[in-house]
C-alpha positions as CSV (number, residue, x, y, z in Angstrom):
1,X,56.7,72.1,-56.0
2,X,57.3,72.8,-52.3
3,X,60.2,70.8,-50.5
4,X,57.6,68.7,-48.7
5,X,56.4,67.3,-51.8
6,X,59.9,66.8,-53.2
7,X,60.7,65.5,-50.1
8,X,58.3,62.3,-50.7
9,X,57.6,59.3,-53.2
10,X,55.2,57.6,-54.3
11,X,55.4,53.8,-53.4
12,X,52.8,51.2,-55.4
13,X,52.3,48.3,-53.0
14,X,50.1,45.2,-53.0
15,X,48.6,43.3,-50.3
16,X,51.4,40.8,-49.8
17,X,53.6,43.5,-49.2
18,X,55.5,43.4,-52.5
19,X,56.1,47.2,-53.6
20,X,57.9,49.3,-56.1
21,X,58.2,52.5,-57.4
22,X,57.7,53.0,-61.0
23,X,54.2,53.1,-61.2
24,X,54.2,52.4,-65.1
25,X,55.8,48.7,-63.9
26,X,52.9,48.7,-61.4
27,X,50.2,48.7,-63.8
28,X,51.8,46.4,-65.9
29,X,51.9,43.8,-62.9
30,X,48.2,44.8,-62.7
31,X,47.3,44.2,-66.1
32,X,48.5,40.4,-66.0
33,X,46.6,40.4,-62.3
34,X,50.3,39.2,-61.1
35,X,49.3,39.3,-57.3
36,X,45.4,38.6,-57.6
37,X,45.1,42.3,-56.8
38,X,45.5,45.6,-57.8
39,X,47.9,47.8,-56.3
40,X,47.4,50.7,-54.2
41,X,50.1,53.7,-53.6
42,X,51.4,55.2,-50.7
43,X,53.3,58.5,-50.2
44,X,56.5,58.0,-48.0
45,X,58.4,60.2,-46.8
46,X,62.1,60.5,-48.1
47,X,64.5,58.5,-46.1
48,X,61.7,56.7,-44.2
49,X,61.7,52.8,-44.0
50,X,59.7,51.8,-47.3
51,X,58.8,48.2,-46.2
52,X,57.9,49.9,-42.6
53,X,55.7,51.9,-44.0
54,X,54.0,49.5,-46.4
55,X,53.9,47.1,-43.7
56,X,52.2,50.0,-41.2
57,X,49.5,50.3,-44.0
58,X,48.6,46.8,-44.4
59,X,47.8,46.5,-40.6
């Protein structure tokens, strides 16, 4: 693993901005179609803004 990649995470948002980060929770969520849609993931940066960044990828 190089220290960019370590450096990052892996965020699972939905369109109405809800996110987390334990992808096995995520498709949980998705399974009982708790927010009408499935979720889609995002890589952030560590120390970045998470909701900043989800919101920047819903616009």
């Amino acid at each position: 693993m190089n220290n960019e990649t370590s450096q990052n995470r892996i965020i699972c948002y939905w369109p109405d901005g809800y996110w987390i980060t334990d992808p096995e929770e995520a498709e949980l969520l998705d399974s009982v179609n708790a927010f009408g849609a499935e979720h889609q993931q995002l890589e952030v940066v560590h120390g970045d803004d998470v909701q900043t960044a989800v919101n920047a990828e819903l616009a």
